[in-house]
C-alpha positions in Angstrom: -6.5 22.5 -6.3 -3.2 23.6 -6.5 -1.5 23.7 -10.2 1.9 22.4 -9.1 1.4 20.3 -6.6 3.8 17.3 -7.0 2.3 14.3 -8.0 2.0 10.5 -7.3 4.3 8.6 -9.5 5.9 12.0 -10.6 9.5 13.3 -10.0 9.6 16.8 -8.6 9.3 20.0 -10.5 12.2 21.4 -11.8 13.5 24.1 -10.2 12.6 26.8 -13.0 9.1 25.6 -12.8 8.6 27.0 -10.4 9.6 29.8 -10.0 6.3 31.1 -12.5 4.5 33.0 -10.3 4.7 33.8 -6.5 0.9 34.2 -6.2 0.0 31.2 -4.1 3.7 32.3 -2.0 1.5 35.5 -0.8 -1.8 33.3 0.3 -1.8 33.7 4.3 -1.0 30.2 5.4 -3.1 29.4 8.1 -6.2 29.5 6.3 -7.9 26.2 6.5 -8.8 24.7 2.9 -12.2 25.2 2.7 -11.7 29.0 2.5 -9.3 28.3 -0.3 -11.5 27.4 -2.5 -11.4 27.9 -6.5 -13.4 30.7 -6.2 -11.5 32.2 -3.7 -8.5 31.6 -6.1 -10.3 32.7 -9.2 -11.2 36.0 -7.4 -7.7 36.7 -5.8 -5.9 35.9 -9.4 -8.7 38.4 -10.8 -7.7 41.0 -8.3 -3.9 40.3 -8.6 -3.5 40.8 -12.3 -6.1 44.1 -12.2 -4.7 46.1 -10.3 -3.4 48.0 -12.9 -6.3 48.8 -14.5 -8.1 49.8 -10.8 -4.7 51.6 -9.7 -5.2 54.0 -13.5 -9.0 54.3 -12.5 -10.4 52.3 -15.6 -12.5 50.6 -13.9 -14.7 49.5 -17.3 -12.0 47.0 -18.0 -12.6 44.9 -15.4 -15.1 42.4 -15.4 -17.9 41.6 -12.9 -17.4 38.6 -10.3 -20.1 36.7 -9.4 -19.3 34.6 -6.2 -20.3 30.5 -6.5 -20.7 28.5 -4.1 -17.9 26.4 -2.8 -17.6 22.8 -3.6 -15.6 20.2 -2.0 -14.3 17.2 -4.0 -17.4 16.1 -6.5 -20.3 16.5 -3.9 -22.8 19.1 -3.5 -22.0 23.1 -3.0 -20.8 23.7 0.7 -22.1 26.0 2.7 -19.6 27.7 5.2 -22.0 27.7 8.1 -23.2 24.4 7.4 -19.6 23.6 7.2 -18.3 24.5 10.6 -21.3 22.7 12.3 -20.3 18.9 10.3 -16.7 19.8 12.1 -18.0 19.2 15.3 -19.7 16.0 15.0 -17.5 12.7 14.0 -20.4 11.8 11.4 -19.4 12.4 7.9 -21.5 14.7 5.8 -21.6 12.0 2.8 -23.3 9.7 5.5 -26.2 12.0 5.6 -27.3 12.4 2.1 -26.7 8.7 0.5 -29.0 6.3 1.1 -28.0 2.8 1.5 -30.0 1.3 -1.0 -29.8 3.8 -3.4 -28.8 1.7 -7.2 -25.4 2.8 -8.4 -24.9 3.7 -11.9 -22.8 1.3 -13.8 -19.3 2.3 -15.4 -20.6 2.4 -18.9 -23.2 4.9 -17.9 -23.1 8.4 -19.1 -23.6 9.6 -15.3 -20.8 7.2 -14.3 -18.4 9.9 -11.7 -15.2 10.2 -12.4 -11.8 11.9 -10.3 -8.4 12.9 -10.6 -6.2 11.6 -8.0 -2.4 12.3 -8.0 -2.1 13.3 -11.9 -0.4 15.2 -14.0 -1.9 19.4 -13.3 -1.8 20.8 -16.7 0.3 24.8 -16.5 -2.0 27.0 -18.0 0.7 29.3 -20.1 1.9 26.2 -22.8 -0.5 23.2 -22.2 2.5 21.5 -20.4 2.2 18.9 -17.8 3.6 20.0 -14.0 6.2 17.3 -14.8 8.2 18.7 -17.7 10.0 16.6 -19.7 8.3 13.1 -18.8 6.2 11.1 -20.7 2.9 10.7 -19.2 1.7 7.7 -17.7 -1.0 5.2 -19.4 -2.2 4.9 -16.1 -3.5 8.8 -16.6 -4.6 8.8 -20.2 -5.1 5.0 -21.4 -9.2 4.2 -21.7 -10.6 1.7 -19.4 -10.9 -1.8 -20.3 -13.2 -4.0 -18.3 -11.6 -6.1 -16.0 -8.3 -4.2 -16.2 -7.3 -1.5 -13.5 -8.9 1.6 -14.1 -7.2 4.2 -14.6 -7.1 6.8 -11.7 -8.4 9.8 -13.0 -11.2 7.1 -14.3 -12.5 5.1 -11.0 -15.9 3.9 -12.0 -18.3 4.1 -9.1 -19.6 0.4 -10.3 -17.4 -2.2 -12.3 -18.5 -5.0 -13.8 -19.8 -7.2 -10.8 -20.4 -11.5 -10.4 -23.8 -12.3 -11.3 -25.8 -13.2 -7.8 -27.9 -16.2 -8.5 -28.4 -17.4 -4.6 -29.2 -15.4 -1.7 -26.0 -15.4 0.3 -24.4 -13.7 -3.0 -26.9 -11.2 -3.6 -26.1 -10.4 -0.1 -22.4 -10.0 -0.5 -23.1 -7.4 -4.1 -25.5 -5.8 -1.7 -23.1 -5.1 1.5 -20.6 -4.4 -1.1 -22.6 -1.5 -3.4 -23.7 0.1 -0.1 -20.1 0.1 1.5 -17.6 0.6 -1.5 -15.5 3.8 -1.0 -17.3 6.6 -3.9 -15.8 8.8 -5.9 -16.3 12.0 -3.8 -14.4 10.1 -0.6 -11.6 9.5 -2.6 -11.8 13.1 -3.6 -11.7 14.8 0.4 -8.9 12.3 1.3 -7.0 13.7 -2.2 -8.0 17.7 -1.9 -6.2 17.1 1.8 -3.5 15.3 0.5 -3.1 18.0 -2.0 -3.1 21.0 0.6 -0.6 19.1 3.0 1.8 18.3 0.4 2.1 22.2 -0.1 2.5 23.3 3.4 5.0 20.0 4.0 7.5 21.2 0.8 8.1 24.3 2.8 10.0 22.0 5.4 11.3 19.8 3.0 11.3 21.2 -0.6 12.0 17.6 -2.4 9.5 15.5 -0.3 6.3 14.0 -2.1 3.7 12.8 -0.3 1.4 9.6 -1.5 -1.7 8.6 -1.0 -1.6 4.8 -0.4 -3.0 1.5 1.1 -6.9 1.0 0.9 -7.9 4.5 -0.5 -6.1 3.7 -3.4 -6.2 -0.3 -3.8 -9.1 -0.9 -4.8 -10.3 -2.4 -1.7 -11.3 0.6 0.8 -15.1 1.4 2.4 -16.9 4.8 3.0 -15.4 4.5 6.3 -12.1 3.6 5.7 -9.2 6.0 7.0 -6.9 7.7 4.7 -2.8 6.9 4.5 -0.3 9.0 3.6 3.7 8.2 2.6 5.9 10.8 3.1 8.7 10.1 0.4 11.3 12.9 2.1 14.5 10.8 -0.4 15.3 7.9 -2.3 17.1 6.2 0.1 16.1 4.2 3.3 15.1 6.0 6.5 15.7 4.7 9.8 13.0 4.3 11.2 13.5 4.5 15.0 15.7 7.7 14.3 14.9 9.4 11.4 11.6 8.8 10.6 10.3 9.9 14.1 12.7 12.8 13.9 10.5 14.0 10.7 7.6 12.9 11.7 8.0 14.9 15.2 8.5 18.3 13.0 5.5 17.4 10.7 3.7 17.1 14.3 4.4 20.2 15.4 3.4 21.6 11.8 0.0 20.3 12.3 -0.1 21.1 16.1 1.0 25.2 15.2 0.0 26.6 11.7 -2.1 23.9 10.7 -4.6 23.9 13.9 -6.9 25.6 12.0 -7.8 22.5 10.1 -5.9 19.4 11.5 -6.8 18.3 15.0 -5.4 15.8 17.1 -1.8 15.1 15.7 0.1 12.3 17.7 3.2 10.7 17.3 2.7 6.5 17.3 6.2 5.4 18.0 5.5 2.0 16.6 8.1 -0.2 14.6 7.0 2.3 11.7 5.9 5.0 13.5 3.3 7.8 12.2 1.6 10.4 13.2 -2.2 10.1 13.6 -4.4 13.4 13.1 -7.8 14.3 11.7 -9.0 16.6 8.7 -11.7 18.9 9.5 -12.8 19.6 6.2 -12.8 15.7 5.0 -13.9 14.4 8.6 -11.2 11.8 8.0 -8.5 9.8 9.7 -5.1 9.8 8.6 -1.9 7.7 9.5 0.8 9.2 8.0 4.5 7.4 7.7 7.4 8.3 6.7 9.7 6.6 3.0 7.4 3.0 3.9 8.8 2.5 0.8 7.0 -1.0 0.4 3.2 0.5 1.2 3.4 2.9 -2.4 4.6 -1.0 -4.0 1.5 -2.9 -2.6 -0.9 -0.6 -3.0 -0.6 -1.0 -6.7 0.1 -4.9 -6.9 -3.4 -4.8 -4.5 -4.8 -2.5 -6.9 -4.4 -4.5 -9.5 -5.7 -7.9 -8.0 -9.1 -5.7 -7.0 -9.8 -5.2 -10.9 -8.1 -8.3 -12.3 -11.2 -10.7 -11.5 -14.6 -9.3 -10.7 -15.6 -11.5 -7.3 -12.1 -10.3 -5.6 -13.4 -6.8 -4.2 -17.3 -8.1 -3.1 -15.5 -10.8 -1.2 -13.0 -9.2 0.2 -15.2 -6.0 1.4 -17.6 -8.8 3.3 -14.4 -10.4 4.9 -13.4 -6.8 6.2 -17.0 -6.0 7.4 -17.5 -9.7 9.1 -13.9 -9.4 10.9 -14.7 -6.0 12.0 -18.1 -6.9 13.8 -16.6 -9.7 15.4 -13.9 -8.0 16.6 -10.6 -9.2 15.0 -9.4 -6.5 12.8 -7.6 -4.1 14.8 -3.8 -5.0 14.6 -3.3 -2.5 17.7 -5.2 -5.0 19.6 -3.4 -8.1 18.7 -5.5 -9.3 16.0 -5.8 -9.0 11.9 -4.5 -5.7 10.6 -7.0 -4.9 7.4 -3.9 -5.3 5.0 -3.6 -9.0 6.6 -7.3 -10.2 5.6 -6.6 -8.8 2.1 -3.7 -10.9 2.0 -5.4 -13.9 3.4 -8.7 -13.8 1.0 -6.0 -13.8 -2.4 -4.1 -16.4 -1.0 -7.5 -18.2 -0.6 -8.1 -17.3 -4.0 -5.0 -18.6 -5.9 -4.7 -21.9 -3.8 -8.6 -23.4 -4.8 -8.2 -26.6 -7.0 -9.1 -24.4 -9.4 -7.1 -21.1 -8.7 -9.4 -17.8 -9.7 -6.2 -15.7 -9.1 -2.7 -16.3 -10.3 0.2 -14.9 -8.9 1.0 -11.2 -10.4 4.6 -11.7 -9.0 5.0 -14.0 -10.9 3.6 -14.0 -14.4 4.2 -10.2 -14.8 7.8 -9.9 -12.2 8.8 -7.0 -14.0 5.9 -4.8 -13.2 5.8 -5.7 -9.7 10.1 -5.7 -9.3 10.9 -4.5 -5.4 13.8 -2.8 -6.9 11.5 -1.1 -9.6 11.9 2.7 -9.3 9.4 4.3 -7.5 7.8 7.0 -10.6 7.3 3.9 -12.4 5.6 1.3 -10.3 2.2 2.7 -11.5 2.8 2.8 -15.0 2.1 -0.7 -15.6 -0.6 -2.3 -13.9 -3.3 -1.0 -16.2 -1.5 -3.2 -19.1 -2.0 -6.3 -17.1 -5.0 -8.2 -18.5 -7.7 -9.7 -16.8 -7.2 -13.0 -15.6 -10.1 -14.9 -16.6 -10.8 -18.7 -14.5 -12.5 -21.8 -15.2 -13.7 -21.6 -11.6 -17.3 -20.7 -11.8 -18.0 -20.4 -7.7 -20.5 -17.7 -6.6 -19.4 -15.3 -4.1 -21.7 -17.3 -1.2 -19.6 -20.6 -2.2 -16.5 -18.3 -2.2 -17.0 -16.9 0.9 -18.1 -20.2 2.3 -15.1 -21.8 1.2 -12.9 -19.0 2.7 -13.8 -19.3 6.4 -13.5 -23.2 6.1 -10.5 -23.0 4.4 -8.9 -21.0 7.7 -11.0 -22.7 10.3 -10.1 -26.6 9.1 -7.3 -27.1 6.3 -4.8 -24.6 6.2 -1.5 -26.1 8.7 -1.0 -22.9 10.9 1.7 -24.7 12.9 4.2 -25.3 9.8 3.3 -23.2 6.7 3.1 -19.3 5.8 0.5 -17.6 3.4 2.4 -16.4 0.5 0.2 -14.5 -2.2 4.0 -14.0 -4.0 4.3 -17.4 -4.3 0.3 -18.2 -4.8 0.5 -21.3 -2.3 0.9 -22.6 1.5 4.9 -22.2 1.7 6.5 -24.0 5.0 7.9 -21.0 7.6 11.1 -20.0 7.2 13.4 -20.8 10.6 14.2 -16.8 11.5 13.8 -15.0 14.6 10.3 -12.9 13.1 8.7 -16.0 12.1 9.3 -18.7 14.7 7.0 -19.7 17.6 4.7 -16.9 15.7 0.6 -17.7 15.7 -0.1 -16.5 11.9 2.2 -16.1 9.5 1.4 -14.0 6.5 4.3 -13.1 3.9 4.7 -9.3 3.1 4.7 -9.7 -0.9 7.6 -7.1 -1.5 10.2 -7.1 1.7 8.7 -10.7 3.2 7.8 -9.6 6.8 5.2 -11.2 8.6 2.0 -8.8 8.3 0.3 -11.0 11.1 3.1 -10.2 13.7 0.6 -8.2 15.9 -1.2 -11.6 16.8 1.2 -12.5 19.4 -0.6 -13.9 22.0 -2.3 -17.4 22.2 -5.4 -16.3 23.2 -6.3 -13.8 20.4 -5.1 -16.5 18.0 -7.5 -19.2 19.7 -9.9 -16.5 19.3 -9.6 -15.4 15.6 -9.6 -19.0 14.3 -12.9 -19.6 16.8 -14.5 -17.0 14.9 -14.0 -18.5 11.4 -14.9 -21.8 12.2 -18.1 -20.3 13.6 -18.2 -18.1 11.0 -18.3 -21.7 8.9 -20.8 -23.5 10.4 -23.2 -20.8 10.5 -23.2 -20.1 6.6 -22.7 -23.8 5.8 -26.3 -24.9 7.3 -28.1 -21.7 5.8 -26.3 -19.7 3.8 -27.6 -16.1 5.3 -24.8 -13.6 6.0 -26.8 -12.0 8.4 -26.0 -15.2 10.9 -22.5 -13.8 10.4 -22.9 -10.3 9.8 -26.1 -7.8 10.3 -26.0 -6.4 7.0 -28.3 -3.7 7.9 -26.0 -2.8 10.8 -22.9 -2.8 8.5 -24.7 -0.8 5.9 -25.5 1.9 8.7 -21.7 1.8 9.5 -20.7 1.9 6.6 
């Protein structure tokens, strides 16, 4: 919405950039976002530049206005009164209008949506790009290729999807097309990234603020929450100190000036704390850290095993939906953190006799280099190709597979799942991962994503459910024994 907003990937503006104009400066700042809308923008700018003319009384010079409707992301016009009345309710207004079963149109259709998330906002006066003197990244400009990442501004509402030949997959594609996060989702979670970034820079002019984790990976649901990084330098916070000290100011940010349109900011003091709030206009949840450095990194090696082999995302978005009813996905409870089931179903993937996944790390290890700099990391994951398998498994067999994998073979006493290393590797003899119930390798830094699941009970309790979870498809192969699908549609 904004022309320079600083961008994902992108260094910050040079200073003399922006200094262009001090119009948006003079915008009173505790508007909420839906009022600044681009007509509201167009129609100020109008009134800014002809004031001239109305101050010398030429009033024929200056052109008529007529007032559109707002719209919000790449939805349907909003309607202010209609728009204060969603605030109140926790529902969000894209539940209302999209039916379940509606068929989505496929990426090479002409109606196919499309967004622009984090890129390059092109300054009016010279056709320049609101990073000067940077090349632009093929991530922002390069075509789509089936089966490779998609570019961002690009995200086809339907990729090329597994053939369902059997009933359990059919099922799967189905809980999948009806769940997938659409286009205008990822558009309210980037408008209100957009708007905080601006009112953030005013506390700390440098900072840049990402959108990350499963928003952006590929592997996020209509209901999935938004995350936000807050990049404030290049080097390392401390967490217990730093971090919360930042995050307490961007609390009481959101607490004073931004009330208007961000309610219920908290402060998590967790091992990476964040604050927790919700965006009126979007209806969305956000978690929002401070330099987690390693969540920008693994959101684009995630990204790029969504797209790199067409079963991966299906699969996945039914092993979030199962674990969710059955109540194991909630790392603040002691089980499996969303990020950790990911982890789990590619690890599944690469270690199958015959592997459907490789490992990223390491065929491509200077794309994915921890020590890669941060305005680069998304540059190249739309070169990778796709990764094509001999393993012809439907998604029922897949999934199938998956929860008897867990439940019966893999050695939860002695070995770690490692999607770096694409295999079963045994535990390393460290203070983090002994005596620890699951151990699941962070690709990037190597902490155990599964450290919430702590106590023997919720352990016993998680690996109950997938060899349930086993039986029950093994004998009939209907995921509703595992999963109302209707129920899990209606959640989305």
């Amino acid at each position: 919405m904004f022309r320079n907003s600083s961008n994902l990937g992108c260094p910050p503006f040079h200073q003399k950039h922006q200094q262009r104009s001090d119009f948006f400066n003079k915008l009173p700042l505790n508007i909420p976002p839906t009022l600044l809308s681009r007509q509201r923008i167009a129609d100020a700018e109008f009134n800014f530049q002809n004031a001239g003319a109305l101050l010398n009384g030429n009033l024929a010079t200056i052109p008529a206005v007529t007032p559109q409707p707002m719209t919000y992301g790449n939805c349907s016009p909003v309607n202010m009164s209609e728009a204060s009345m969603s605030f109140r309710r926790r529902k969000r207004p894209s539940e209302e209008s999209v039916s379940y079963d509606i068929k989505r149109p496929r990426f090479h259709s002409r109606h196919s949506e499309t967004t622009v998330v984090d890129q390059a906002v092109p300054l009016v006066e010279d056709g320049r790009c609101s990073f000067p003197g940077t090349i632009q990244s093929p991530l922002f400009c390069a075509p789509y290729r089936p089966g490779c990442v998609p570019p961002l501004q690009d995200i086809p509402v339907e990729t090329i999807l597994p053939v369902a030949k059997d009933k359990l997959s059919h099922q799967i594609l189905e809980l999948f097309q009806a769940c997938q996060q659409q286009t205008c989702d990822l558009k309210r979670k980037e408008l209100c990234r957009t708007q905080l970034q601006r009112e953030i820079q005013h506390i700390f002019p440098q900072s840049r603020l990402f959108l990350v984790g499963s928003s952006l990976n590929g592997f996020g649901t209509r209901s999935s929450d938004g995350d936000l990084c807050l990049l404030v330098k290049e080097e390392p916070v401390n967490q217990k100190t730093e971090a919360r000290h930042i995050l307490s100011l961007v609390q009481k940010l959101f607490s004073t000036k931004l009330s208007s349109y961000i309610e219920r900011p908290q402060l998590i003091r967790a091992k990476v704390p964040i604050v927790k709030f919700r965006d009126k206009v979007s209806c969305v949840e956000f978690d929002l850290n401070v330099n987690n450095v390693v969540g920008i990194r693994n959101t684009f090696l995630l990204r790029t095993y969504a797209y790199n082999e067409s079963r991966v995302r299906p699969l996945v978005l039914a092993v979030k939906k199962w674990a969710s009813f059955r109540d194991i996905n909630d790392a603040s409870r002691g089980t499996l953190s969303s990020y950790s089931l990911v982890l789990m179903v590619l690890h599944y993937l690469q270690t199958l006799p015959e592997p459907i996944l490789p490992s990223l790390q390491k065929y491509y290890p200077e794309y994915f280099d921890p020590t890669l700099q941060l305005h680069l990391v998304h540059q190249a994951v739309c070169t990778i190709p796709p990764h094509f398998s001999k393993n012809g498994s439907s998604l029922g067999d897949l999934l199938i597979g998956f929860f008897k994998y867990y439940a019966t073979e893999f050695d939860w006493s002695h070995k770690m799942i490692s999607v770096r290393e694409a295999k079963a590797v045994p535990r390393p003899d460290s203070i983090e991962w002994r005596n620890k119930f699951i151990c699941i390798e962070e690709p990037f830094d190597g902490t155990n994503t599964a450290r919430a699941v702590h106590e023997r009970q919720k352990f016993d309790i998680i690996r109950g459910e997938f060899l349930q979870a086993w039986h029950l498809l093994r004998n009939r192969k209907n995921l509703n024994d595992i999963l109302p699908i209707r129920a899990a549609i209606q959640k989305r």
